[in-house]
Phi, psi and omega in degrees: 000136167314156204262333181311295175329308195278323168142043162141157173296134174291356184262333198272303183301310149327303175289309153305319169309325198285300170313294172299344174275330208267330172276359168275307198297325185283333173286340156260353164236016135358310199290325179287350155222050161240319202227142204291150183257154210291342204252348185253034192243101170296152152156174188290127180255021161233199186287343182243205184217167194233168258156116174260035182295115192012253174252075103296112174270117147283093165234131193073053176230125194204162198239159190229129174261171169285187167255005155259021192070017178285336197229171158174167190258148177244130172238142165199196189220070164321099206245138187270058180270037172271183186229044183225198130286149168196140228226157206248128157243141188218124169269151145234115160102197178193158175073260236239309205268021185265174159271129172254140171230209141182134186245168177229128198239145188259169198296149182059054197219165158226130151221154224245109178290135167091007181237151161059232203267035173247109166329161171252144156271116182266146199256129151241127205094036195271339158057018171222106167349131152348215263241030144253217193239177174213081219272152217221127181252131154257152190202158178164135161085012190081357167281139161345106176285150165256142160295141172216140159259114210250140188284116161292107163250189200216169194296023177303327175265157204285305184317331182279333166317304149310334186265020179273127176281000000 
């Protein structure tokens, strides 16, 4: 019987399948070369932000405030990966009204401000609200320091509750 007969030429039928396999595939991974993965985006995946001064690592560093913003706690996690001491200068805010601090991490040590026996550095006179931001200059080692806007927050979350000054 003719290939005509069964309802189309078997290269025609065939050439469809190919088109339709080929419009299955693009259509479920399609997505994947348009839009960037998910996995190669760096960021902070906690409450504070991180932060490099020469070999210093900042990490998860955010101030925890009153509630009217008057005050505030500097919390982090400070990581040494030099083989010296080396010592953190931290401003909180600018031009007149900022703060000054300076922690000293010893070599290849961390220290974790506001856990155990490390004090949080409390800011006073800090003048800035719950869910703003606060830019903060890091310095270390005699290197170019970087500026960041470090997140204020407030004793809402129950872990964050001690540390309201």
């Amino acid at each position: 019987m003719p290939s005509s007969v069964l309802g189309g030429s078997v290269n025609s039928r065939l050439f469809a399948s190919i088109a339709v396999g080929a419009l299955v595939i693009l259509g479920t991974t399609g997505c994947s070369m348009i839009s960037p993965q998910a996995t190669t985006i760096e960021y902070n995946a906690s409450d504070g932000v991180a932060v490099n001064a020469g070999a210093l690592e900042v990490r998860n560093a955010l101030i925890v405030a009153n509630e009217d913003g008057s005050a505030g706690n500097f919390l982090a996690a400070i990581v040494n990966t030099g083989d010296s001491t080396e010592r953190l200068s931290l401003e909180f805010g600018e031009g007149s009204a900022a703060v000054s601090a300076t922690v000293t991490v010893p070599a290849g040590g961390v220290v974790s401000l506001g856990v155990d026996d490390e004090e949080p550095i409390l800011i006073e006179g800090l003048d800035t609200m719950p869910g703003a931001d606060l830019p903060v200059y890091f310095a270390s080692g005699g290197e170019e320091g970087t500026l960041m806007d470090v997140p204020v927050l407030d004793g809402e979350l129950p872990y964050l509750e001690p540390f309201v000054p």
